[in-house]
N, CA, C and O of each residue as an XYZ file, in Angstrom:
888
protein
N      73.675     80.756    161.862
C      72.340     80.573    161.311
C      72.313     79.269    160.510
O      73.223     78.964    159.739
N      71.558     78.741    160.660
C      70.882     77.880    159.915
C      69.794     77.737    158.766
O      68.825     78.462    158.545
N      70.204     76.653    158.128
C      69.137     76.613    156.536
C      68.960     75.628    156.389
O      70.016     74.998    156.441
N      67.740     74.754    156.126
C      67.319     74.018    155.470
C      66.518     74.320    153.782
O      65.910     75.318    153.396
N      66.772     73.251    153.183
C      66.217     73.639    152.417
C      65.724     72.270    151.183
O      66.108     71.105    151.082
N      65.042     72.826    150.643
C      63.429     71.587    150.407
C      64.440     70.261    149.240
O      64.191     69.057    149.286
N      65.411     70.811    148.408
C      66.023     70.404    147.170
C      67.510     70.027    147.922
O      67.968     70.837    148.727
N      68.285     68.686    147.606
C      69.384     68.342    147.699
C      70.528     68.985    146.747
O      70.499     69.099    145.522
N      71.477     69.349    147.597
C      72.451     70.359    146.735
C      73.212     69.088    146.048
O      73.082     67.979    146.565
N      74.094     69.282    144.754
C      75.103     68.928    144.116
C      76.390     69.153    144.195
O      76.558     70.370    144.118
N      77.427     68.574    144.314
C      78.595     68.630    144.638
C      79.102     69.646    143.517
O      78.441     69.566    142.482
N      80.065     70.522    143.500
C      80.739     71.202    142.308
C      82.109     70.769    142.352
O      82.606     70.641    143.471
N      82.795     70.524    141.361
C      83.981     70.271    140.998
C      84.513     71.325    140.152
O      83.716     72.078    139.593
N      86.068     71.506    139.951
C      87.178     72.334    138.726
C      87.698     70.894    138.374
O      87.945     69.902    139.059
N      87.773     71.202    136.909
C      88.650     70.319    136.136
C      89.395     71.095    135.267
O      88.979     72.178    134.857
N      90.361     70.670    134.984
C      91.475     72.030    133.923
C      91.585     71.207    132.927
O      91.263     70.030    133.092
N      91.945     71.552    131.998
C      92.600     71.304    130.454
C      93.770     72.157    130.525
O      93.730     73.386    130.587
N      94.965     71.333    130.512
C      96.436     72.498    130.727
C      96.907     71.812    129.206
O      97.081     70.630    128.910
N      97.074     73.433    128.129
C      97.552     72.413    127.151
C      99.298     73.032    127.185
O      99.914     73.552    128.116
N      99.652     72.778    126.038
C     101.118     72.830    125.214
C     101.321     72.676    124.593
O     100.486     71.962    124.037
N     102.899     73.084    123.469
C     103.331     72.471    122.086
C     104.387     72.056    123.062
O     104.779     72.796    123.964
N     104.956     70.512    122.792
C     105.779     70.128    123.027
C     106.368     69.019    122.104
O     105.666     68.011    122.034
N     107.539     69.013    121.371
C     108.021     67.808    120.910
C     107.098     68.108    119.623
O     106.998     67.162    118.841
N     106.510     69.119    119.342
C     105.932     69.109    117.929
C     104.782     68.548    117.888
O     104.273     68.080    116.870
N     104.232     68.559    119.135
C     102.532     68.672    119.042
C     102.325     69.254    120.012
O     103.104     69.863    120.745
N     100.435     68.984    120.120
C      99.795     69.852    120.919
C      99.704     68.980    122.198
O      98.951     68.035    121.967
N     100.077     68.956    123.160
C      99.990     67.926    123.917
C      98.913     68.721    125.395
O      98.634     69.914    125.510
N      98.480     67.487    126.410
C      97.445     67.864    127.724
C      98.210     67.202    128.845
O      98.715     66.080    128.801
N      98.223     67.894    129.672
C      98.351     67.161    130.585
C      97.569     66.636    131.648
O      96.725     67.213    132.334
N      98.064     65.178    131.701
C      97.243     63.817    132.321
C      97.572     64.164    133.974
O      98.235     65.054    134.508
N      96.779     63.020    134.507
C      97.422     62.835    136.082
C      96.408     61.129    135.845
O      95.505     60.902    135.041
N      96.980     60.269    136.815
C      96.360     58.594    137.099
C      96.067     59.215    138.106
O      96.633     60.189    138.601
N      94.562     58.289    138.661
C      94.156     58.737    139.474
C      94.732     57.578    140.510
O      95.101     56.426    140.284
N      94.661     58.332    141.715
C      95.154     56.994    142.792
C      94.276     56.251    143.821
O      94.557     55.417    144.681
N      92.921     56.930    143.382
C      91.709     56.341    143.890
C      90.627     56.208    143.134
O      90.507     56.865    142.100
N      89.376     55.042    143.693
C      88.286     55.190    142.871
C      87.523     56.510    142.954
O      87.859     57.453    143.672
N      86.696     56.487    142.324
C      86.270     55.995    141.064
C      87.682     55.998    139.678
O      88.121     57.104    139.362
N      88.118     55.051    139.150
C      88.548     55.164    138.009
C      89.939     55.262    138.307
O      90.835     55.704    137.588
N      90.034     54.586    139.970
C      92.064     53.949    140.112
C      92.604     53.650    138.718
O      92.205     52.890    137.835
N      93.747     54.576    138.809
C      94.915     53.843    137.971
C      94.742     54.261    136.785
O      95.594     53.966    135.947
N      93.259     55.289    136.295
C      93.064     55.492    135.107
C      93.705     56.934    134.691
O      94.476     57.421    135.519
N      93.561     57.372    133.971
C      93.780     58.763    133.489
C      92.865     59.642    133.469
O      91.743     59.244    133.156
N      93.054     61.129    133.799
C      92.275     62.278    133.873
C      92.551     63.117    133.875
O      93.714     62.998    134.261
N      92.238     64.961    133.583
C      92.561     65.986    133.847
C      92.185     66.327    135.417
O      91.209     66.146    136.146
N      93.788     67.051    135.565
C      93.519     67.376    137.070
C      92.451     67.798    137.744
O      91.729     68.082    136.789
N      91.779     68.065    138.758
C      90.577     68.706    139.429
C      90.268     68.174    140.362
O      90.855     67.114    140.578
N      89.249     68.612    141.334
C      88.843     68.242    142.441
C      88.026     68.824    142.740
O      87.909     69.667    141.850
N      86.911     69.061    143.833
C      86.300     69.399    144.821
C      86.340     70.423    145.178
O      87.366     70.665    145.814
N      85.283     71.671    145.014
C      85.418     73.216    145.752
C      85.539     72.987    146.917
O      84.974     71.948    147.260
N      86.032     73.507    147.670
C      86.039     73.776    149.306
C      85.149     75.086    149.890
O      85.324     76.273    149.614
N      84.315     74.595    150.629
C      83.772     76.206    150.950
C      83.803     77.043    151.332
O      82.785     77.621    151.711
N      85.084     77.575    151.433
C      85.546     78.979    151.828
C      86.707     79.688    150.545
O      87.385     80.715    150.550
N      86.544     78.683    149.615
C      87.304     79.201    148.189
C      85.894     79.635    146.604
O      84.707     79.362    146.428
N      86.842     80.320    145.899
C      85.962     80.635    144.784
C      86.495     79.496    143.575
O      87.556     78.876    143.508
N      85.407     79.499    142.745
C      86.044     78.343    141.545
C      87.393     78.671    140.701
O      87.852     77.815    139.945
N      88.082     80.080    140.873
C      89.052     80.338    140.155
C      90.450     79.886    141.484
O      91.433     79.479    140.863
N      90.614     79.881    142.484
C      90.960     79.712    143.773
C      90.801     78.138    143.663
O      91.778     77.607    144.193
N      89.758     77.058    143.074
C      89.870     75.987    143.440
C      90.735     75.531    142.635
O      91.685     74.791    142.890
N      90.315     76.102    141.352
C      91.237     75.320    140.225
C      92.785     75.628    139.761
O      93.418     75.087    138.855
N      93.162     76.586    140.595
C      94.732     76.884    140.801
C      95.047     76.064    141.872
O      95.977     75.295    141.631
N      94.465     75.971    143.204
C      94.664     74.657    144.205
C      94.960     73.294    143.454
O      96.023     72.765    143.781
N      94.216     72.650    142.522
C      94.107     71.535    142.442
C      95.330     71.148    141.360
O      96.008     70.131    141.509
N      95.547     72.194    140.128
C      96.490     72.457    139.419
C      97.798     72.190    140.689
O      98.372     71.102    140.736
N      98.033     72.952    141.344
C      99.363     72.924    142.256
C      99.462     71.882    143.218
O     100.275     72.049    144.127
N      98.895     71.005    143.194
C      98.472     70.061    144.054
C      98.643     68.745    143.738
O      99.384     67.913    144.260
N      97.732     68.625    142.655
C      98.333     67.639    141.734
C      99.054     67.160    140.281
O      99.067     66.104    139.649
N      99.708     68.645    140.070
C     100.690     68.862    139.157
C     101.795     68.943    139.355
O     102.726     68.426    138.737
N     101.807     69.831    140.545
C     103.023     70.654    141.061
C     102.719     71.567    139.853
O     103.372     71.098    138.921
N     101.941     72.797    139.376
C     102.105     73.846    138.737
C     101.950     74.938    138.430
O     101.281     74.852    137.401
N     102.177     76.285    138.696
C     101.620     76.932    139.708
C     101.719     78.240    138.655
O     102.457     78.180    137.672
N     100.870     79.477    138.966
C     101.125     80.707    138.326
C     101.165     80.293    136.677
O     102.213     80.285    136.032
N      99.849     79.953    136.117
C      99.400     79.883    134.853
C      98.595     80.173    134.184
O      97.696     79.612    134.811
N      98.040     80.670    133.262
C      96.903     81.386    132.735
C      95.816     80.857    132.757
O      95.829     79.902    131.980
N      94.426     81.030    133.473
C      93.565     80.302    133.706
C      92.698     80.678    132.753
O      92.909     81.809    132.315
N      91.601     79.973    132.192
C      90.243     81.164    131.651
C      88.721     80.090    131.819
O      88.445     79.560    130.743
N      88.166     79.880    132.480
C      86.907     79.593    132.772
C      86.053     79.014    131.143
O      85.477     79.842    130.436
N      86.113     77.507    130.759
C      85.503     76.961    129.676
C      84.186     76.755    129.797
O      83.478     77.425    129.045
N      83.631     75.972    130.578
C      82.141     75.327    130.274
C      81.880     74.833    131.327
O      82.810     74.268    131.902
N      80.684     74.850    131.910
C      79.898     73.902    132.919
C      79.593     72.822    132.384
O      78.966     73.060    131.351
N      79.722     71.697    132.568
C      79.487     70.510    132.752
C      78.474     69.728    133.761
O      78.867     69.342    134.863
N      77.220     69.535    133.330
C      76.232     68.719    134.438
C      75.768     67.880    133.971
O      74.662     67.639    134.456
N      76.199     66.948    132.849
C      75.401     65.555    132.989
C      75.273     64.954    133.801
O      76.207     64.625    134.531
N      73.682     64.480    134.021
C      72.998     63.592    135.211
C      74.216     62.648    135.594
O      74.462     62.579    136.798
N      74.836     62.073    134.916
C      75.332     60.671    135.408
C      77.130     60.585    135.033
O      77.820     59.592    134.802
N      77.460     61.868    135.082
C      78.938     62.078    134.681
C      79.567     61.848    135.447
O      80.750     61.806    135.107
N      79.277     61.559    136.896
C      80.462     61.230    137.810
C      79.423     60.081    138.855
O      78.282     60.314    139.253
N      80.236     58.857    139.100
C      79.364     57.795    139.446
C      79.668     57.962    140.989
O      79.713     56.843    141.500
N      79.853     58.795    141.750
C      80.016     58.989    142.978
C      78.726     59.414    143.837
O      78.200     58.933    144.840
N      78.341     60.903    142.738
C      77.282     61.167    143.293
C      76.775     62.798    142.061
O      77.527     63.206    141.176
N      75.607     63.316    142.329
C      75.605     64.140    141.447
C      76.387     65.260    141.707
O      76.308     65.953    142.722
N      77.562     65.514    140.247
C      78.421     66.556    140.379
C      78.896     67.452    139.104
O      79.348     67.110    138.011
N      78.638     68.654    139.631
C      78.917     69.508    138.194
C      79.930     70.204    138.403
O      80.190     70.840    139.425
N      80.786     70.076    137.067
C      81.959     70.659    136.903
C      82.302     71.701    136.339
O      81.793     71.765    135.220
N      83.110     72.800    136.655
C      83.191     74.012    136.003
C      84.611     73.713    135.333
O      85.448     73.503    136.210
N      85.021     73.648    134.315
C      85.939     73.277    133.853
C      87.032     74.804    132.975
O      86.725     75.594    132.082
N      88.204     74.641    133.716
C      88.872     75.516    132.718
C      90.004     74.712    132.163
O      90.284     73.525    132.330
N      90.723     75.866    131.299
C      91.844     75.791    130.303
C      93.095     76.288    130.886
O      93.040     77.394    131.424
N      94.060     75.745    130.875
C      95.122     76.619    130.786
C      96.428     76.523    129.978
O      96.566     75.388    129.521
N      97.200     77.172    129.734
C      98.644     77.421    128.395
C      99.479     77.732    129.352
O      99.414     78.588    130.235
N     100.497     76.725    129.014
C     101.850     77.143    129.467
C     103.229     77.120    128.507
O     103.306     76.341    127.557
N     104.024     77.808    128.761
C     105.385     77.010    127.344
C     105.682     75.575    127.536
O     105.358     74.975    128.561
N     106.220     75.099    126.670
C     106.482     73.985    126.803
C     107.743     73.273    127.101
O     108.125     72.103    127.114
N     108.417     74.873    127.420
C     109.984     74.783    127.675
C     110.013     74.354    129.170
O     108.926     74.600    129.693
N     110.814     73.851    129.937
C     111.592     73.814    130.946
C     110.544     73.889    131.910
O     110.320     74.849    132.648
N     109.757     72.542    131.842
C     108.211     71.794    132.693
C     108.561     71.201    133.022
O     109.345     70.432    132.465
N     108.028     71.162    134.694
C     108.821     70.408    136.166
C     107.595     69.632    136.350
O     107.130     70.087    137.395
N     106.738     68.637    135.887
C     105.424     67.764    136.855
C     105.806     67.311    138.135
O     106.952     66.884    138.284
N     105.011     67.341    139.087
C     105.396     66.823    140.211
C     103.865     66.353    140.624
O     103.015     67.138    141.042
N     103.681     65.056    140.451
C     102.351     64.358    141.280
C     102.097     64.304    142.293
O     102.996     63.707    142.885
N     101.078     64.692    143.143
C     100.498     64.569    144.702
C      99.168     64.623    144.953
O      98.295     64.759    144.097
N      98.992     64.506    146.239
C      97.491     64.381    146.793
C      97.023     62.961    146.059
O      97.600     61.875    146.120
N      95.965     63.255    145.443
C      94.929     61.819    144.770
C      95.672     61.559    143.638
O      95.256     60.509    143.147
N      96.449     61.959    143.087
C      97.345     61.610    141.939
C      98.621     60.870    141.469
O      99.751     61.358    141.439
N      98.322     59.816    141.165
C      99.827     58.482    141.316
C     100.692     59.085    140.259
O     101.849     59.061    140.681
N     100.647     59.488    139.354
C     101.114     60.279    138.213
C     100.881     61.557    137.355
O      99.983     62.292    137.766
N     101.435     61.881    136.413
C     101.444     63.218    135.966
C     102.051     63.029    134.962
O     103.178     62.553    135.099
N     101.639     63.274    133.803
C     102.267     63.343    132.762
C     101.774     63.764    131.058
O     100.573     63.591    130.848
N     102.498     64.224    130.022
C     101.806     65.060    128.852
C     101.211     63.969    127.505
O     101.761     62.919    127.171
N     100.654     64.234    127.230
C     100.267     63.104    126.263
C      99.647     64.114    124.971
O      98.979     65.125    125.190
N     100.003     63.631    123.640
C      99.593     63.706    122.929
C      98.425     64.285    122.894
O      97.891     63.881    123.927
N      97.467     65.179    122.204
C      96.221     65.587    122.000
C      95.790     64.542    121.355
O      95.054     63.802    122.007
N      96.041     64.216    120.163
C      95.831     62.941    119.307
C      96.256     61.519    119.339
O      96.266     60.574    118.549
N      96.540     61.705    120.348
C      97.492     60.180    120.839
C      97.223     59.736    122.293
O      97.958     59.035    122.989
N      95.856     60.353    122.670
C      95.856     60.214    124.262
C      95.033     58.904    124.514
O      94.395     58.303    123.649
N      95.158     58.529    125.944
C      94.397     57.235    126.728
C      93.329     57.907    126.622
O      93.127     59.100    126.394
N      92.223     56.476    126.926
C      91.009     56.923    127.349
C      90.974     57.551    128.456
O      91.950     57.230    129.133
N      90.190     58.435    129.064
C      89.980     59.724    129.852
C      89.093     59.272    130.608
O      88.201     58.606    130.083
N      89.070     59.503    132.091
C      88.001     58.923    132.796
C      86.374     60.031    132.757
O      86.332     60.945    131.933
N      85.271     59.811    133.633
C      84.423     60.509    133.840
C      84.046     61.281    132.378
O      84.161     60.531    131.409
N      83.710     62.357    132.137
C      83.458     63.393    130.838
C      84.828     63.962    130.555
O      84.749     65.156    130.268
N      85.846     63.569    130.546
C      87.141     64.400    130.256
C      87.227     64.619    129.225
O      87.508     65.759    128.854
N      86.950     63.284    128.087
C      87.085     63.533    126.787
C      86.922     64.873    126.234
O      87.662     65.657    125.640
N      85.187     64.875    126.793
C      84.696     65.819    125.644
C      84.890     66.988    126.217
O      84.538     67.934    125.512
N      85.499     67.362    127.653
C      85.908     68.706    128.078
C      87.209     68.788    127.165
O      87.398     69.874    126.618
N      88.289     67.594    126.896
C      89.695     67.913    126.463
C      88.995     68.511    125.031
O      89.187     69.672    124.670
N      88.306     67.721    124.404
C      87.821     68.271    122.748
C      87.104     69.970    122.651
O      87.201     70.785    121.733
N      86.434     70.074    123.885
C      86.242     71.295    123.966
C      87.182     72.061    123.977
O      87.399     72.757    122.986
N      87.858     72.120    124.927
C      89.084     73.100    125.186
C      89.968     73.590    124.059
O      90.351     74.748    123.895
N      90.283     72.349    123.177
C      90.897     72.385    121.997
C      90.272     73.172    120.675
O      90.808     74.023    119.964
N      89.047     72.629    120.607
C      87.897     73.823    120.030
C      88.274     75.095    120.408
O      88.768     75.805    119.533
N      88.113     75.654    121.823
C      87.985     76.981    122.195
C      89.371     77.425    121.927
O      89.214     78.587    121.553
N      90.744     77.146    121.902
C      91.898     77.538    121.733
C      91.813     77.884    120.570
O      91.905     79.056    120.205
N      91.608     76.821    119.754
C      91.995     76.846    118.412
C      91.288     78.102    117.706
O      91.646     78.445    116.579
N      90.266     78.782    118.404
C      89.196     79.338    117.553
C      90.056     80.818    118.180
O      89.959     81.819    117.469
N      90.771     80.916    119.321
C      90.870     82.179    120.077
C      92.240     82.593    119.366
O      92.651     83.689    118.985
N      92.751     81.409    119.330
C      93.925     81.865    117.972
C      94.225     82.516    116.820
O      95.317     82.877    116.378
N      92.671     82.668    116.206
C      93.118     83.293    115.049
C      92.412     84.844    114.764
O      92.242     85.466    113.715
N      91.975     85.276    116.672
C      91.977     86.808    117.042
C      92.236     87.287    117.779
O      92.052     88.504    117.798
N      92.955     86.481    119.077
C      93.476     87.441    119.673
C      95.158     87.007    120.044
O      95.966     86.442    119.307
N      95.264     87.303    120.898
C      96.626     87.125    121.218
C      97.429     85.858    122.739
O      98.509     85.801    123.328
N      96.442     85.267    122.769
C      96.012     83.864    123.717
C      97.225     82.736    123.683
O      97.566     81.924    124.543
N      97.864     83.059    122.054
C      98.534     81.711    121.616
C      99.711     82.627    122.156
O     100.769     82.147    121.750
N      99.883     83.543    122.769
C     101.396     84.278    123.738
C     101.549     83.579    124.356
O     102.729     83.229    124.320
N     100.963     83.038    125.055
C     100.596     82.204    126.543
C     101.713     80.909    126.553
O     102.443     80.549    127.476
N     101.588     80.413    125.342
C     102.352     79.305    124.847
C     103.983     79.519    124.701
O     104.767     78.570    124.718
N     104.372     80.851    124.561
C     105.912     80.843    124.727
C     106.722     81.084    125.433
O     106.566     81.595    126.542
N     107.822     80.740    124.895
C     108.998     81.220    126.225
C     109.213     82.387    126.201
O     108.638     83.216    125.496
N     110.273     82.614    127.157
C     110.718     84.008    127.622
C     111.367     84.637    126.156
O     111.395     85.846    125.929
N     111.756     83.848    125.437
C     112.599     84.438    124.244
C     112.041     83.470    123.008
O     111.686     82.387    123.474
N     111.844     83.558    121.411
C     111.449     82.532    120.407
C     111.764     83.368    119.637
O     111.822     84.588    119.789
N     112.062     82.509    118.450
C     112.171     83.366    116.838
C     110.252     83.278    116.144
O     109.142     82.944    116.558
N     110.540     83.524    115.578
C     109.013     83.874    114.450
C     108.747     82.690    113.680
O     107.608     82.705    113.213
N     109.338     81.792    113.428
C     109.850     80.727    112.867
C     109.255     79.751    113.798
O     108.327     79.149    113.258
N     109.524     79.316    115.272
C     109.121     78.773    116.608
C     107.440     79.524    116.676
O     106.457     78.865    116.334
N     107.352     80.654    117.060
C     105.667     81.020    116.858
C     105.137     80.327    116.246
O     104.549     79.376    116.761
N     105.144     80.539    114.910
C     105.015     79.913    113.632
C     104.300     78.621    114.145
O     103.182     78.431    114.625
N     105.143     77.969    113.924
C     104.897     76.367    114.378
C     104.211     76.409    115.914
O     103.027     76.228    115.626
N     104.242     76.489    116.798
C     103.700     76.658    117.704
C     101.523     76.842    117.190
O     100.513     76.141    117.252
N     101.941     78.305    116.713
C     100.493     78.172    116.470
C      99.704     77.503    114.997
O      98.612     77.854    114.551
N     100.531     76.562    114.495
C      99.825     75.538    113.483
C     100.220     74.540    114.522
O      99.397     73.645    114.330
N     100.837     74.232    115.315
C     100.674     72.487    116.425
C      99.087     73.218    117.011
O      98.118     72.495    116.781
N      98.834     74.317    117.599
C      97.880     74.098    118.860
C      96.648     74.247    117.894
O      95.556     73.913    118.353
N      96.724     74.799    116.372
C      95.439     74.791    115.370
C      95.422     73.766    114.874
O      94.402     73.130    115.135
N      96.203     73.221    114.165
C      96.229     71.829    113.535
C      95.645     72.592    111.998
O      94.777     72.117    111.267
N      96.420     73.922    111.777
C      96.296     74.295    110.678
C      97.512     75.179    109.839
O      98.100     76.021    110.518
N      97.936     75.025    108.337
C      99.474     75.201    107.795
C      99.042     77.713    108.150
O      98.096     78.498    108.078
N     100.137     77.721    108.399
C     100.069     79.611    107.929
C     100.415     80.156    107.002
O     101.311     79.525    106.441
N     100.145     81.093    106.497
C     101.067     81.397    105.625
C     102.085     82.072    106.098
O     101.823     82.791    107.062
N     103.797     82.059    105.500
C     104.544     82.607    106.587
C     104.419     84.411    106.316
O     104.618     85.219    107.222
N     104.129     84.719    105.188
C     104.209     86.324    105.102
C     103.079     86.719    105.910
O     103.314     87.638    106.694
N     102.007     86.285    105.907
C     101.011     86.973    106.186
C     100.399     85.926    108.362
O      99.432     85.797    109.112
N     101.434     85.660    108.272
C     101.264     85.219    109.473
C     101.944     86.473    110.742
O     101.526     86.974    111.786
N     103.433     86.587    109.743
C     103.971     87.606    110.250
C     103.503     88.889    110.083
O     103.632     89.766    110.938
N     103.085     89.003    109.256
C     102.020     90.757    109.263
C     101.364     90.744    110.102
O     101.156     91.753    110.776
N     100.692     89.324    110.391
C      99.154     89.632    111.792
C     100.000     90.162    113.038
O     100.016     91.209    113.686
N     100.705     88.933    113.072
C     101.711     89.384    114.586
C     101.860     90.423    115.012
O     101.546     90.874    116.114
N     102.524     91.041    113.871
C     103.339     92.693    114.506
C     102.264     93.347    114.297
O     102.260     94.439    114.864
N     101.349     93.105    113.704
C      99.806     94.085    113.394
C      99.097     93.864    114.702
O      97.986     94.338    114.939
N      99.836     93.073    115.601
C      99.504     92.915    116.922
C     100.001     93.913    118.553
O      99.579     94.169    119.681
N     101.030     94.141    117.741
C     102.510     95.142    118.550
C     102.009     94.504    120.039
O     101.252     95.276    120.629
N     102.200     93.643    120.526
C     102.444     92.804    121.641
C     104.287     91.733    121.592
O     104.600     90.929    122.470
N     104.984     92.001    120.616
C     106.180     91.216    120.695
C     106.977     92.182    120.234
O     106.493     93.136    119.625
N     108.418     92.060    120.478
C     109.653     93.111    120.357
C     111.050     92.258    119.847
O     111.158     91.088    120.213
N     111.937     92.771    119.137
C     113.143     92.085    119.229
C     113.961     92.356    120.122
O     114.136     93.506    120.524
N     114.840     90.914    120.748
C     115.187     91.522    121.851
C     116.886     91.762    121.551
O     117.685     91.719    122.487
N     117.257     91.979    120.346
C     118.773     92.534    119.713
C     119.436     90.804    119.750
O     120.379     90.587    118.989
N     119.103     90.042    120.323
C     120.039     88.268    120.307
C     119.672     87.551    119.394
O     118.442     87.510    119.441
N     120.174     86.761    118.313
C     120.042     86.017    117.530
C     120.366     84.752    118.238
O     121.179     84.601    119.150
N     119.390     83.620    117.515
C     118.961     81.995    117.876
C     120.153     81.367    116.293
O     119.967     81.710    115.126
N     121.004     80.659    116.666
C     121.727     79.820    115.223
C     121.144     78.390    115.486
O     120.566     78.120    116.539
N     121.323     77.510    114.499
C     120.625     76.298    114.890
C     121.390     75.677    113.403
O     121.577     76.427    112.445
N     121.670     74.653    113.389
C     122.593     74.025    112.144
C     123.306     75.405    111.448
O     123.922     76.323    111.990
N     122.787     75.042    109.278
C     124.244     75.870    108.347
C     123.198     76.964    108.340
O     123.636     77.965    107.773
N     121.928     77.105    108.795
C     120.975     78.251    108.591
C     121.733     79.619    109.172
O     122.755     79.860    109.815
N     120.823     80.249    108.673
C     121.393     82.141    109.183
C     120.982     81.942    109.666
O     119.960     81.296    109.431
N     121.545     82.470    111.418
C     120.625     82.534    112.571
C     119.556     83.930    112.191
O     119.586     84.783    111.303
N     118.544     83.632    113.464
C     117.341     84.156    113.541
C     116.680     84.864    114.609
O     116.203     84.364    115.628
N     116.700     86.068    114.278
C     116.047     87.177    115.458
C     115.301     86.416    116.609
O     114.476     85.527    116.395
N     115.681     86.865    117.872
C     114.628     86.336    119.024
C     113.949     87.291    119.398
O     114.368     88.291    119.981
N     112.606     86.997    119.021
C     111.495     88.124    119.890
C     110.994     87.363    121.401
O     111.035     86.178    121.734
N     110.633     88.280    121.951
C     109.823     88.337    123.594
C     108.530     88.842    123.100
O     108.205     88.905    121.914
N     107.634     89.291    124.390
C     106.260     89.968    124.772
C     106.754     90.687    124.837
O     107.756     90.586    125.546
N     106.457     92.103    124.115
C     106.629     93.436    124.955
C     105.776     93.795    126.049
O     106.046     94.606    126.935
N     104.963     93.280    125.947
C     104.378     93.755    128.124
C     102.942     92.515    127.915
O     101.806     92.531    127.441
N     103.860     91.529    128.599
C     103.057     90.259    129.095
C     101.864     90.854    130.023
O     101.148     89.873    130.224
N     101.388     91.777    130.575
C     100.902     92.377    131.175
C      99.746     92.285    130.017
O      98.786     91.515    130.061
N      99.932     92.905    129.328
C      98.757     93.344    127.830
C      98.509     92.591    127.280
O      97.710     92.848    126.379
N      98.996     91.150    127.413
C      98.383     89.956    126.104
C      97.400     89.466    126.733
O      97.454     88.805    127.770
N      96.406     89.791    126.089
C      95.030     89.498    126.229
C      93.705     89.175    125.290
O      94.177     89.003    124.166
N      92.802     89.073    125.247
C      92.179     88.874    124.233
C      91.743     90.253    123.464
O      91.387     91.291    124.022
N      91.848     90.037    122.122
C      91.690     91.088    121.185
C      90.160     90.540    120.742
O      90.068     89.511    120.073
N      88.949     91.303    121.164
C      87.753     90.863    120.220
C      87.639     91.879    119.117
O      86.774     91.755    118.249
């Protein structure tokens, strides 16, 4: 069957915001683009729906594609349609987020992408197309989901002390905790467990390593 119809459609795009603590900040990861519009510049990964995929389906494609990164927590941020945000043609973007640890990250660049790599939240290149203000968004929406539900899990490894949390979630807030009452929220969370192994690190007493007790369940607490 066939359709015409009276109004010209708009292209839809996924763009991600993949953040991290790494190296003691909050860092995004970039990709250069390897074509115009905006060769050679910097951007968050994304691309082009295909029409036989859904927007959660595109933006794990484009993530693995031109990250190399695969099986990560997605969550759907903001539509994006300014008239004149992409000089190709008119295109609106559904943009998500995603958290990964920051431990033991493999980038691997492909497809439209000459590079791949983490940059600073506060230290980043200029951003091609609307990236900016999707990266500032994203950072907004983290920062705010942090201090009710349990989102900032997303961010660790398989094993961390309380100490590593800690810091972790003042890099991705860009705000100090208190340590007693940081640790009360946590376990007032019962989503983490000790897993009996202690972490040593210099003349310090080593320090309990907790896990997720069921990564399955960390989810948002409203």
């Amino acid at each position: 069957m066939t359709y015409t119809y009276e109004y010209p459609h708009p292209a839809v795009t996924t763009d991600i915001v993949i953040l991290t603590v790494l190296d003691g900040a909050l860092k995004v990861l970039l990709i250069k683009r390897g074509m115009e519009p905006f060769k050679g510049k910097w951007a968050l990964p994304g691309g082009f729906i295909k029409m036989n995929e859904s927007l959660d389906t595109c933006a794990a494609r484009e993530l693995a594609e031109e990250a190399g990164i695969k099986d990560v927590y997605l969550e759907q941020l903001y539509t994006f349609s300014g008239v004149d945000r992409d000089p190709r043609e008119r295109v609106i973007s559904v943009a998500y987020y995603a958290l990964i640890p920051g431990k033991n990250i493999t980038l691997e660049a492909g497809t439209d992408a000459a590079d791949a790599k983490w940059f600073a939240v506060d230290d980043r290149p200029e951003l091609s197309f609307d990236h900016s203000q999707i990266l500032d968004m994203a950072r907004t929406r983290l920062a705010a989901k942090m201090d009710y539900s349990t989102v900032g899990l997303k961010l660790m490894p398989a094993e961390f002390t309380l100490s590593y949390l800690q810091d972790v979630y003042e890099k991705a807030t860009n705000k100090p905790r208190d340590k007693r009452n940081f640790r009360k929220w946590v376990f007032s969370l019962n989503v983490i467990e000790a897993t009996g192994k202690k972490y040593s690190s210099g003349p310090h007493r080593p320090a309990m390593l907790y896990r997720v007790s069921a990564p399955e369940e960390v989810k948002n607490i409203r």
